[in-house]
MDAnalysis code that builds the backbone (N, CA, C; Angstrom):
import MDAnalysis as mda
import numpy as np

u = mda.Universe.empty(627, n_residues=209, atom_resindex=np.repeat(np.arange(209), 3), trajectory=True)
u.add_TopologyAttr("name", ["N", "CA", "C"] * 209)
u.add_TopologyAttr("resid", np.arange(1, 210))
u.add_TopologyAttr("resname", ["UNK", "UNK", "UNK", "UNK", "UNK", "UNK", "UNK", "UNK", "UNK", "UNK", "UNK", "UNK", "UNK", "UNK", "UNK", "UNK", "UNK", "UNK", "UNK", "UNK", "UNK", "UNK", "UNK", "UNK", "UNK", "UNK", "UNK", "UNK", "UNK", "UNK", "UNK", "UNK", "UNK", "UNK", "UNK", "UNK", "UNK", "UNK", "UNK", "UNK", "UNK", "UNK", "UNK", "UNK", "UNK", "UNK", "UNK", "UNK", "UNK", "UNK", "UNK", "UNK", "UNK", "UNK", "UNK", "UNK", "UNK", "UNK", "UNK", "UNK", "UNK", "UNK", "UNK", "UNK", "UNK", "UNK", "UNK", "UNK", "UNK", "UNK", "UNK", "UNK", "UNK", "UNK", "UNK", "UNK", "UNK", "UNK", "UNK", "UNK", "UNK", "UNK", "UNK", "UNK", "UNK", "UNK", "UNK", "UNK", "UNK", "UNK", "UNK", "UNK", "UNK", "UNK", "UNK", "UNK", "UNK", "UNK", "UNK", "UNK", "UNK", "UNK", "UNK", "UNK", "UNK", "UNK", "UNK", "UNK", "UNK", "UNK", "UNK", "UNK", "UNK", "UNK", "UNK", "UNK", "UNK", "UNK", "UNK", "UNK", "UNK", "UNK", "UNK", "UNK", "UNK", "UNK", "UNK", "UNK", "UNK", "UNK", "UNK", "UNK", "UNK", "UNK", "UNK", "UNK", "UNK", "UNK", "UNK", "UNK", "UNK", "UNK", "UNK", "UNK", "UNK", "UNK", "UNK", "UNK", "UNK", "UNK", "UNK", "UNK", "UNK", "UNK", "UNK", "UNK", "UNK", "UNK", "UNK", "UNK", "UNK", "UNK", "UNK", "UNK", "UNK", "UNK", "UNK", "UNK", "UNK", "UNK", "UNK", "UNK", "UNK", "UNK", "UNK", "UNK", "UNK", "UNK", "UNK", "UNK", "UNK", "UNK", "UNK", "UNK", "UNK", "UNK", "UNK", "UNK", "UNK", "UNK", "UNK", "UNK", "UNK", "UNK", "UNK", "UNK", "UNK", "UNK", "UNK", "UNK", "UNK", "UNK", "UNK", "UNK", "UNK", "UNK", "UNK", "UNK", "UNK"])
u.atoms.positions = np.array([
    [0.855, -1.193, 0.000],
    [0.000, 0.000, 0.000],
    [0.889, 1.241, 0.000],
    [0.446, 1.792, -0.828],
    [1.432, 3.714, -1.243],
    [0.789, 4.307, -0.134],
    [2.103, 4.711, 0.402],
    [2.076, 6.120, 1.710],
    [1.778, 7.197, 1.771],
    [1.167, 8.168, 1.797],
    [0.359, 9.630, 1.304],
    [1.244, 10.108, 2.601],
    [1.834, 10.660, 2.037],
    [3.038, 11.290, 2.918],
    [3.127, 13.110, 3.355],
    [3.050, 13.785, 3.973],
    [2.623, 15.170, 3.748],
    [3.453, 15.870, 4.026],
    [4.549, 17.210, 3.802],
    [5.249, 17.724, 4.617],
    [4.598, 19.242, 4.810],
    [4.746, 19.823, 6.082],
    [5.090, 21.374, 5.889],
    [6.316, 22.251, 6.792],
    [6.512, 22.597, 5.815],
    [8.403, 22.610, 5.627],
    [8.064, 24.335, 6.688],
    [9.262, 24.991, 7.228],
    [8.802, 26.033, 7.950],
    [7.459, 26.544, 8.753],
    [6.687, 25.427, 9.619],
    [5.735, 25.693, 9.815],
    [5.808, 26.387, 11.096],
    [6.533, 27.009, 11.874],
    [6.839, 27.296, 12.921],
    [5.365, 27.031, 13.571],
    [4.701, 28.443, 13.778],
    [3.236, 28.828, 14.895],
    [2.208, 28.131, 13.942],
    [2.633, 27.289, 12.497],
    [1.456, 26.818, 11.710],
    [1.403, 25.233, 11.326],
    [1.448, 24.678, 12.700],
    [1.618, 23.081, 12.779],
    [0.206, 22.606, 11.980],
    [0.311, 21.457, 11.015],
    [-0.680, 21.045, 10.554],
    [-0.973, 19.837, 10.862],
    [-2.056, 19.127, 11.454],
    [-2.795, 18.033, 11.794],
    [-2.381, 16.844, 9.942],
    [-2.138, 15.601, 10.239],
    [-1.600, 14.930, 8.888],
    [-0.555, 15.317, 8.363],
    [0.124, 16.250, 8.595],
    [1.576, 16.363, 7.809],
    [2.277, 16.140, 8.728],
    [4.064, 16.160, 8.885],
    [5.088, 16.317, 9.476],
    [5.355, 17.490, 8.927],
    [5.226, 18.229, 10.195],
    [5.899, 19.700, 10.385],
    [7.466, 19.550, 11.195],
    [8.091, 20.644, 9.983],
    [9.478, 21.014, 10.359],
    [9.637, 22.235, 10.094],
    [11.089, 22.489, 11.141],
    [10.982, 23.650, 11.318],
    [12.794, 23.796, 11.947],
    [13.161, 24.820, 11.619],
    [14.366, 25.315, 12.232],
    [14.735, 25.194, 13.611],
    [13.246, 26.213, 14.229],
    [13.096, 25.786, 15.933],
    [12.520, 24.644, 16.979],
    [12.754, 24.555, 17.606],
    [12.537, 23.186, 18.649],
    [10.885, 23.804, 19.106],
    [9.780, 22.354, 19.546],
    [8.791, 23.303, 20.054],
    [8.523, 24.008, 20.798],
    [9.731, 23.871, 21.709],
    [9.944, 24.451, 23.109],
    [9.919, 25.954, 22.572],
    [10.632, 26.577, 21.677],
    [11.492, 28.017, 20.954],
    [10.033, 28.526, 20.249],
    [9.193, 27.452, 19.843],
    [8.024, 28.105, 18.848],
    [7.211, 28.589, 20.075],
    [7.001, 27.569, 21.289],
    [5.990, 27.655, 22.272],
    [6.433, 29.274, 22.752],
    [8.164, 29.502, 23.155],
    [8.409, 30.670, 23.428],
    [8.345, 32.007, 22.945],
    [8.528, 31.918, 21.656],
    [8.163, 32.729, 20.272],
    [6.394, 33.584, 20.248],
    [5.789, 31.982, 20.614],
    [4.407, 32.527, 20.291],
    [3.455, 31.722, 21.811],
    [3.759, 32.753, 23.117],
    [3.080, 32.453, 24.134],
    [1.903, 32.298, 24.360],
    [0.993, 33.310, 23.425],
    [-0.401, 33.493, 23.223],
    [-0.755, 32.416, 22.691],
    [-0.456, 31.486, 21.769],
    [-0.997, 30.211, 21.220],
    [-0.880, 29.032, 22.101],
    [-1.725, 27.885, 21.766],
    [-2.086, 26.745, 22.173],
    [-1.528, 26.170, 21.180],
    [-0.332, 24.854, 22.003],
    [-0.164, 23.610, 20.396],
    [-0.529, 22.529, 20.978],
    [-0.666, 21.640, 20.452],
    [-1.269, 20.162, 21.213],
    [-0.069, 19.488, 21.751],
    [-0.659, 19.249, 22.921],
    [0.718, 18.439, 23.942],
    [1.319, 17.405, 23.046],
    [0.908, 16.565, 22.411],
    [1.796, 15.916, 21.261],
    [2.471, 15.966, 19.885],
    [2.255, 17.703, 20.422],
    [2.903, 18.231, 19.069],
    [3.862, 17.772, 18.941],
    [4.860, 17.095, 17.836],
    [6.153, 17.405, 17.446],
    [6.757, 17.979, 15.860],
    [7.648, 18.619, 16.703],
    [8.909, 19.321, 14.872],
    [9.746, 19.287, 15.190],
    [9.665, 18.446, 13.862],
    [11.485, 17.948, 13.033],
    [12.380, 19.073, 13.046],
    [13.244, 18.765, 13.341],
    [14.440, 19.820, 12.652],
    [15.891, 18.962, 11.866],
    [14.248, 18.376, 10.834],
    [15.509, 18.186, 9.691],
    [15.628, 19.351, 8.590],
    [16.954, 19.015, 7.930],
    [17.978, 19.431, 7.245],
    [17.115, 20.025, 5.985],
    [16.548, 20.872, 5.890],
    [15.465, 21.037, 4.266],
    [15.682, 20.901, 3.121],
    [17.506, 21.046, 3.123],
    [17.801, 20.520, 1.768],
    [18.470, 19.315, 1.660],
    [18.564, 18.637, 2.551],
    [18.644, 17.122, 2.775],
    [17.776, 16.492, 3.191],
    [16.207, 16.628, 2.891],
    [15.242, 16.014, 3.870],
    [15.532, 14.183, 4.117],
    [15.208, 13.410, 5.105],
    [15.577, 12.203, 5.241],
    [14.074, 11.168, 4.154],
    [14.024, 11.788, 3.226],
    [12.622, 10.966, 2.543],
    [13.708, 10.603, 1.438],
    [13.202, 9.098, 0.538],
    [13.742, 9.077, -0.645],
    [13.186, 9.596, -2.010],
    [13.534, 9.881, -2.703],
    [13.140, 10.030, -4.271],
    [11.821, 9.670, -4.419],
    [11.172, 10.793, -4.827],
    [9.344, 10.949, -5.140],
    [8.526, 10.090, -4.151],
    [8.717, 10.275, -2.680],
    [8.125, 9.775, -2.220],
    [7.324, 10.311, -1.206],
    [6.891, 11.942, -1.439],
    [6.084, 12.485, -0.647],
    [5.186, 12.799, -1.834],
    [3.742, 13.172, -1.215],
    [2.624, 13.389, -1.994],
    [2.694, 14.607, -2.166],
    [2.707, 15.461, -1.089],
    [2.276, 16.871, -0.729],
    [3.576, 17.666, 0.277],
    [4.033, 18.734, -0.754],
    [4.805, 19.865, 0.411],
    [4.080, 21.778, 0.500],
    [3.969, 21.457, 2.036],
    [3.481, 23.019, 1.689],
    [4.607, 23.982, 2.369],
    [4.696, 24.904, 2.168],
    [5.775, 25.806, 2.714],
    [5.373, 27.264, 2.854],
    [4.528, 27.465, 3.974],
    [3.718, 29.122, 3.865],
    [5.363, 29.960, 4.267],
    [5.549, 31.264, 3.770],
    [6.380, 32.204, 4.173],
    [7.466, 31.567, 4.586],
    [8.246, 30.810, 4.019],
    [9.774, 30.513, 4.133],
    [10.891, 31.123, 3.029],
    [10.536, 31.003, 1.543],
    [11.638, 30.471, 0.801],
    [12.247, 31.935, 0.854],
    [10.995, 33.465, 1.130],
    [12.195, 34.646, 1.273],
    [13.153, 34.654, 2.334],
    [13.344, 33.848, 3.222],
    [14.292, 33.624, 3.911],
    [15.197, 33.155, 3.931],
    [15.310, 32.336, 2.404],
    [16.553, 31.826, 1.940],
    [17.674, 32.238, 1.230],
    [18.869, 32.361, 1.455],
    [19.728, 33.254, 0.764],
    [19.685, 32.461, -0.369],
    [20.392, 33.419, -1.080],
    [20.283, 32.804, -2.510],
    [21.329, 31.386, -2.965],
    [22.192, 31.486, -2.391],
    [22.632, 30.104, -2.773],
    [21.858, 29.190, -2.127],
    [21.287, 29.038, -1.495],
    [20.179, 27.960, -0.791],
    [18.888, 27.838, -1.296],
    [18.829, 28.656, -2.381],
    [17.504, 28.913, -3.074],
    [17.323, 27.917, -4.015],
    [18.101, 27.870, -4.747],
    [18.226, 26.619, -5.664],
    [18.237, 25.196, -4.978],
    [18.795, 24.739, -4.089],
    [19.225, 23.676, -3.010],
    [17.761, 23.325, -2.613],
    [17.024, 24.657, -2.179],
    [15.553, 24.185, -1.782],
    [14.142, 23.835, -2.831],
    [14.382, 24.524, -3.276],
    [13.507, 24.100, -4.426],
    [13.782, 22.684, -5.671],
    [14.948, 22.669, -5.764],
    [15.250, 21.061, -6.111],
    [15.160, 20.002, -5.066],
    [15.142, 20.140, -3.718],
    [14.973, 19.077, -3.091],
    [13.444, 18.756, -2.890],
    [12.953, 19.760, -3.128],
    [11.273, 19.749, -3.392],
    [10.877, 18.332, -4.360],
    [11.645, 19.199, -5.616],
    [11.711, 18.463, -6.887],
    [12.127, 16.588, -6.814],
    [13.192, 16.700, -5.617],
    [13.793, 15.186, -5.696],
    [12.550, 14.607, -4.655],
    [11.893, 14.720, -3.935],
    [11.410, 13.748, -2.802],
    [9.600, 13.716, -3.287],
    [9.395, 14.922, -4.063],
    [8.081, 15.061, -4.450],
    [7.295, 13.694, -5.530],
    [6.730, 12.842, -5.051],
    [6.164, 12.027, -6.634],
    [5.903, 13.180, -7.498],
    [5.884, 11.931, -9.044],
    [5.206, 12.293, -9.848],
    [3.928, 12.870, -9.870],
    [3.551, 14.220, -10.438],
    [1.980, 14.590, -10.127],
    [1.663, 15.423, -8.251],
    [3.057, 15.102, -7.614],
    [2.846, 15.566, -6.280],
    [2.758, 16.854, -6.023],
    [2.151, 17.654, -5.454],
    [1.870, 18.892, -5.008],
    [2.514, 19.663, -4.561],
    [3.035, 20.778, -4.354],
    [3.792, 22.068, -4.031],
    [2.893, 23.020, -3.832],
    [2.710, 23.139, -2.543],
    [1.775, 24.630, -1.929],
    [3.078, 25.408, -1.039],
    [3.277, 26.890, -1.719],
    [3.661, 27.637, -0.962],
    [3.474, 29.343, -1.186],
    [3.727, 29.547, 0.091],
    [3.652, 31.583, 0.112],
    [4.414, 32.197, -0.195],
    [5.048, 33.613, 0.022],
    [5.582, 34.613, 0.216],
    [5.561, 36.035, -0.234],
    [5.920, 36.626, 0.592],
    [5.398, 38.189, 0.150],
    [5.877, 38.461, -0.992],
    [4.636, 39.340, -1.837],
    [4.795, 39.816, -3.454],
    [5.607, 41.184, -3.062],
    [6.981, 41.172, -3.529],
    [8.115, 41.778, -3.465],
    [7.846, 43.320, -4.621],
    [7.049, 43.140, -5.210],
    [6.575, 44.401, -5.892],
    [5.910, 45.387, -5.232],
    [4.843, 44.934, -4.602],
    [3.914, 45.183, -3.719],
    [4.877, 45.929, -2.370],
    [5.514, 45.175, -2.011],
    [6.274, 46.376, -1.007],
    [7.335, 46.773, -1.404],
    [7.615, 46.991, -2.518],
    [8.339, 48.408, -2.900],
    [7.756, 49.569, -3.273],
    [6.272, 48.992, -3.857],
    [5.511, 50.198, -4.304],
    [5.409, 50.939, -3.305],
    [4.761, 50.589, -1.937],
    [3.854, 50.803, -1.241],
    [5.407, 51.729, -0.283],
    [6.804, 51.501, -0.258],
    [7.773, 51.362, 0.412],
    [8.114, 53.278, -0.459],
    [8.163, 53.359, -2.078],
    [8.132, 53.930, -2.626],
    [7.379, 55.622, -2.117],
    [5.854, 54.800, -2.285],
    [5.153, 55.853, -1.707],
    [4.476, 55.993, -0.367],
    [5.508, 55.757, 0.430],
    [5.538, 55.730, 2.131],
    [6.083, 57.251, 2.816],
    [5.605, 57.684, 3.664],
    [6.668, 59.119, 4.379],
    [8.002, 58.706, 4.433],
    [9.028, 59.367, 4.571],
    [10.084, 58.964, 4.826],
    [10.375, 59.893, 6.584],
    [9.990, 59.363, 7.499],
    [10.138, 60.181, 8.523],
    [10.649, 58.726, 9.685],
    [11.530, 58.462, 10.034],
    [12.267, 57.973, 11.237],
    [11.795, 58.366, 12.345],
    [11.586, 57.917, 13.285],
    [10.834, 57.792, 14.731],
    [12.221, 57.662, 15.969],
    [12.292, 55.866, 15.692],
    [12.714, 55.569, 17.338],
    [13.752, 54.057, 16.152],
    [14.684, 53.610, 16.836],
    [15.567, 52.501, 17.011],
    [14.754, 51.025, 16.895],
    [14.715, 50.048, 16.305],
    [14.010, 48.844, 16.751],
    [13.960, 48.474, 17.666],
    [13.196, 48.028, 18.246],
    [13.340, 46.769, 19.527],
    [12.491, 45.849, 19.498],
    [13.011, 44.351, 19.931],
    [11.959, 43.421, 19.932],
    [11.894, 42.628, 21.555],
    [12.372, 43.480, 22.681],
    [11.508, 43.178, 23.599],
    [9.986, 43.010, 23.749],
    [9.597, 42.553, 24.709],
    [7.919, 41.659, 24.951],
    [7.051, 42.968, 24.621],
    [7.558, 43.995, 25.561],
    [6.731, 45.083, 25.829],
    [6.550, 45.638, 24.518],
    [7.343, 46.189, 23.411],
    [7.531, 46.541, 22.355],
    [6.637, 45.635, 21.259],
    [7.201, 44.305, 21.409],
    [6.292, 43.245, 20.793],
    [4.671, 43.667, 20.913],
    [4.360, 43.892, 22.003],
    [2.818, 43.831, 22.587],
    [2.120, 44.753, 21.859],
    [3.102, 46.250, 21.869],
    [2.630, 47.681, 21.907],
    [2.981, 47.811, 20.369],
    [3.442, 46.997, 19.551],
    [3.408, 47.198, 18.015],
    [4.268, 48.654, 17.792],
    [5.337, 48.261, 18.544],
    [6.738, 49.532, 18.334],
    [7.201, 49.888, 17.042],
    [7.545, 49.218, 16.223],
    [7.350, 49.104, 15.133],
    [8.785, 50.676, 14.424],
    [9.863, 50.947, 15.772],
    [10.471, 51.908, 15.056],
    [9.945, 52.940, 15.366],
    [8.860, 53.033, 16.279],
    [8.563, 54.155, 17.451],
    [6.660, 54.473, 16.385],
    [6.577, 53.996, 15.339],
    [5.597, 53.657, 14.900],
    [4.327, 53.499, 15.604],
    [4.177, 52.427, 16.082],
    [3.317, 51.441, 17.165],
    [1.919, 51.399, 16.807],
    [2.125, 50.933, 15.420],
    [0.755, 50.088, 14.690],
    [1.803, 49.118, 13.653],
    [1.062, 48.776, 12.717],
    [1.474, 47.710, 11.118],
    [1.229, 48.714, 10.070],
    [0.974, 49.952, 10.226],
    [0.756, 50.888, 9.361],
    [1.945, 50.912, 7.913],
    [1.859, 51.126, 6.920],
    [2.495, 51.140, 5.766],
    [2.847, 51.980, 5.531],
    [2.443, 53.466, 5.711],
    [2.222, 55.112, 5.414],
    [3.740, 55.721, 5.980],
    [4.202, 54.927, 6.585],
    [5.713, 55.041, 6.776],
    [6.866, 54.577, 6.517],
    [8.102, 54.824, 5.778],
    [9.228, 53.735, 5.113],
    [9.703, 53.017, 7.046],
    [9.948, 53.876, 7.889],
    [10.644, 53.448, 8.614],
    [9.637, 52.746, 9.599],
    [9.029, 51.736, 9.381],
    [7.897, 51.363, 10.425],
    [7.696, 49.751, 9.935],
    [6.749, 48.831, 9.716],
    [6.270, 47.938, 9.897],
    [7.007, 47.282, 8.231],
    [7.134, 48.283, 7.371],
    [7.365, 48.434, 6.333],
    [8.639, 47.505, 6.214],
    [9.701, 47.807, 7.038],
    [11.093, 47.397, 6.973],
    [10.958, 46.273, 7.660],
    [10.310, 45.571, 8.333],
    [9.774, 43.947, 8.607],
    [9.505, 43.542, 7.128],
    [8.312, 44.303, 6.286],
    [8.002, 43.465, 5.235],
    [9.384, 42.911, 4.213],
    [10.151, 43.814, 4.225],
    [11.146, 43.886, 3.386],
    [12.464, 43.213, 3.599],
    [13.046, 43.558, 4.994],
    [14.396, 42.808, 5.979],
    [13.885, 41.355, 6.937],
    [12.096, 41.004, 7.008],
    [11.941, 40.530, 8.007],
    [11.574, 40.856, 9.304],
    [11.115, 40.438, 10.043],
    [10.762, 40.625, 11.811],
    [12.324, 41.002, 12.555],
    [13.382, 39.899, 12.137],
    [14.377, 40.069, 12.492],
    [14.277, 39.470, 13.963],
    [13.531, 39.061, 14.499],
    [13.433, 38.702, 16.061],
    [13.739, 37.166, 16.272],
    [14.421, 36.204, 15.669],
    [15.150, 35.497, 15.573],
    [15.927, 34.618, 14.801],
    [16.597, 33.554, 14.641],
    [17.573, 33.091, 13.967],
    [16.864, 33.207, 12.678],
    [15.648, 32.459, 12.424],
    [15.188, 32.576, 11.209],
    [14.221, 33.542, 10.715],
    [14.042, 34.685, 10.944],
    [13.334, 35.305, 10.922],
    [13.914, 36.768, 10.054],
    [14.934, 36.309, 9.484],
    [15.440, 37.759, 8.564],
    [15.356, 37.292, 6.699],
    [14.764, 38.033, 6.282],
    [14.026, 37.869, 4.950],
    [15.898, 37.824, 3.815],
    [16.131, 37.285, 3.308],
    [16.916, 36.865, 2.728],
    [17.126, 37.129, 1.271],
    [15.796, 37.347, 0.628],
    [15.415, 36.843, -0.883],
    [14.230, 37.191, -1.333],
    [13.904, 37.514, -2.439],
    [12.618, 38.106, -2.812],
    [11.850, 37.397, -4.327],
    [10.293, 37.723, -3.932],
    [9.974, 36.743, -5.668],
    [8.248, 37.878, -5.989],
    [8.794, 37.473, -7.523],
    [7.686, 38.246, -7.967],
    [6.521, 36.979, -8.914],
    [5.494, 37.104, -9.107],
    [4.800, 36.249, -9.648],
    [6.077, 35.477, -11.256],
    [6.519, 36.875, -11.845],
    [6.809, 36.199, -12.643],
    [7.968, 35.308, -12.743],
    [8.729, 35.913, -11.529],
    [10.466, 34.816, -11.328],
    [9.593, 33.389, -10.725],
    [8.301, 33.020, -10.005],
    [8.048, 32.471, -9.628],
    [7.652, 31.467, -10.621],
    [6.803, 31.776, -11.441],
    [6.862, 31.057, -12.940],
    [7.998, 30.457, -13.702],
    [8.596, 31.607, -13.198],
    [9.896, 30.719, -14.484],
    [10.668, 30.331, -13.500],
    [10.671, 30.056, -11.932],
    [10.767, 28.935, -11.548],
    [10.756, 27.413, -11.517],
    [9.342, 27.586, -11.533],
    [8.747, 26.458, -12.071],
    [8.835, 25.754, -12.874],
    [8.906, 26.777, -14.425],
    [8.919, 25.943, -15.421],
    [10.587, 25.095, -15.424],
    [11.719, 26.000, -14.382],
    [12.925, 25.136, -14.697],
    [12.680, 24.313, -14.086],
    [11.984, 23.964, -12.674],
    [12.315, 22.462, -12.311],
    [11.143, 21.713, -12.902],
    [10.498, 21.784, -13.765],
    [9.559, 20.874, -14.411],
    [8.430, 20.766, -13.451],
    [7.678, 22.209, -12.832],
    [6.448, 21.973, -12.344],
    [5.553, 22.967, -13.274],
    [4.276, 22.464, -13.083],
    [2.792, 22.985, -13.726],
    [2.281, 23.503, -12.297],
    [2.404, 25.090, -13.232],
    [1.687, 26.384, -12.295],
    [0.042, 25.798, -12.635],
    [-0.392, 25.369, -11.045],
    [-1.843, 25.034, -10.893],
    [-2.673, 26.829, -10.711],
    [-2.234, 27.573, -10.044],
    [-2.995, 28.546, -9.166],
    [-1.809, 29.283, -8.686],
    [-1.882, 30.769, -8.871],
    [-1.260, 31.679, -8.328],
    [-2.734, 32.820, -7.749],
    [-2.539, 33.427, -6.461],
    [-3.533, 34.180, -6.247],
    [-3.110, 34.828, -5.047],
    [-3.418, 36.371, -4.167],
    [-3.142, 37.066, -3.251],
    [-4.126, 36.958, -2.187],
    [-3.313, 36.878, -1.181],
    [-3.952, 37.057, 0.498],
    [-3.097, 37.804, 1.224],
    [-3.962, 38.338, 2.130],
    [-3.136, 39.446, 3.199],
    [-2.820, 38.387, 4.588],
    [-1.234, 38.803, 5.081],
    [-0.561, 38.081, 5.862],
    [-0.949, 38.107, 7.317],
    [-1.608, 37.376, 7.771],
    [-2.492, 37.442, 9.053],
    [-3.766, 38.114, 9.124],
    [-4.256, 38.445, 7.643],
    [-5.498, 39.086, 7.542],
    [-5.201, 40.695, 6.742],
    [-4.130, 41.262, 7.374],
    [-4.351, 42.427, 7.336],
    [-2.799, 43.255, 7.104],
    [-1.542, 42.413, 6.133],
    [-0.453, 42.476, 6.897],
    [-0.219, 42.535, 5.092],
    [1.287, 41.699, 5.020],
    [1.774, 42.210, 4.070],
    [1.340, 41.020, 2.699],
    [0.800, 41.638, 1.636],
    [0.302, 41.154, 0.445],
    [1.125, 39.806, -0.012],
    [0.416, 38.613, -0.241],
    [1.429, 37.063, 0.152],
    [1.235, 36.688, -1.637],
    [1.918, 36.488, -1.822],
    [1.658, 34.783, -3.390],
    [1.278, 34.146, -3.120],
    [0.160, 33.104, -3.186],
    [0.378, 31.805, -2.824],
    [-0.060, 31.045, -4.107],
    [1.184, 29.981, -4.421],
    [0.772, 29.141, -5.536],
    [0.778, 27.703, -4.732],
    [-0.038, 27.109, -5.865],
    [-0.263, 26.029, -5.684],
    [0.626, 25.032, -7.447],
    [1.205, 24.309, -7.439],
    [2.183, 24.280, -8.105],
    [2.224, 22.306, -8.314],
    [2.407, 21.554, -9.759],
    [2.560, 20.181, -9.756],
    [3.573, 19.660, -10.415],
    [4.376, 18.570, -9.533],
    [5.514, 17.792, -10.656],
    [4.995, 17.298, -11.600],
    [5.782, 17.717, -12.804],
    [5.142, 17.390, -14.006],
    [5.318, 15.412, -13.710],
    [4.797, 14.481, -14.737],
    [5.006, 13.303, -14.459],
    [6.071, 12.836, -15.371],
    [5.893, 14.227, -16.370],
    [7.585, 13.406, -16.938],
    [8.751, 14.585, -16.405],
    [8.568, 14.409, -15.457],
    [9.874, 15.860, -14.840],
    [10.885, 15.118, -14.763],
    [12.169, 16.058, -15.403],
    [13.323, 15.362, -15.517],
    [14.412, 15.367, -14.301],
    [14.933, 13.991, -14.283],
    [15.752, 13.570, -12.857],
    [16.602, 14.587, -12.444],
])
């Protein structure tokens, strides 16, 4: 009997019920990260290797990856997206996010340019949406919530934005490692945050080794 195998690769605070979630941080670091949430006492995440995952050749069904790959520097960019390619079956699925990199330059473009206050990502700051002396998610400013969308949160190891994609590098992504763009379409990042990609993406069945 064939194994329907699921991954979601960077799921930190977004553990999914049926997949194996992995993640950089231990759950202990996510639990600390994100105090306000509930995870199920039997949660566990991997912290395997993403571009060495321990699966063999086409043998996961499904990888999803919300808001990771801008975090990958660019030599690791390639590394991750082919290992997609090696462990994924034939016909297997690729769901992932990340912020539309156009979208906050425009918006970065036509922002005030007025400086406030220094970052900080103490609790209190965290709480009060400091944001660079800001203290909302407001856009209307370059030096505010803005420079998260662009550098990252920055508030820990993995949390500094690395790399950027636009619908169309995302395409011609694809077409090099031999996947079929299912669905490309926009959502706002926690509802109300920074403008996301999300494709939904398939190994072709004759994709080459």
């Amino acid at each position: 009997m064939s194994q329907n195998i699921k991954l979601n690769i960077g799921c930190a605070a977004r553990p999914l019920q049926g997949y194996i979630n992995i993640d950089i941080d231990t759950i202990d670091q996510i639990k600390d990260r994100y105090p306000h949430l509930h995870f199920p006492a039997d949660l566990t995440i991997h912290n395997y290797d993403i571009f060495n995952l321990p699966f063999s050749d086409g043998s996961i069904s499904e990888i999803k990856a919300d808001s990771l790959v801008e975090h990958l520097p660019f030599v690791d960019e390639p590394k991750f997206f082919y290992e997609v390619k090696r462990v994924l079956k034939a016909g297997g699925i690729f769901e992932f996010s990340t912020p539309d990199f156009e979208d906050a330059v425009r918006l970065w473009l036509h922002a005030k340019d007025e400086w406030k206050d220094f970052y900080r990502n103490d609790i209190e700051a965290i709480e009060q949406e400091h944001w660079f002396g800001q203290y909302s998610y407001s856009t209307d400013n370059r030096w505010g919530y803005l420079m998260a969308m662009l550098f990252g949160s920055q508030n820990g190891e993995g949390q500094f934005h690395k790399n950027c994609y636009t619908i169309p590098k995302i395409r011609a992504i694809l077409k090099h490692i031999d996947f079929e763009d299912l669905k490309m379409s926009h959502y706002r990042w926690k509802g109300n945050r920074d403008l996301m990609i999300f494709v939904k993406a398939r190994k072709k069945e004759t994709a080459r080794i």
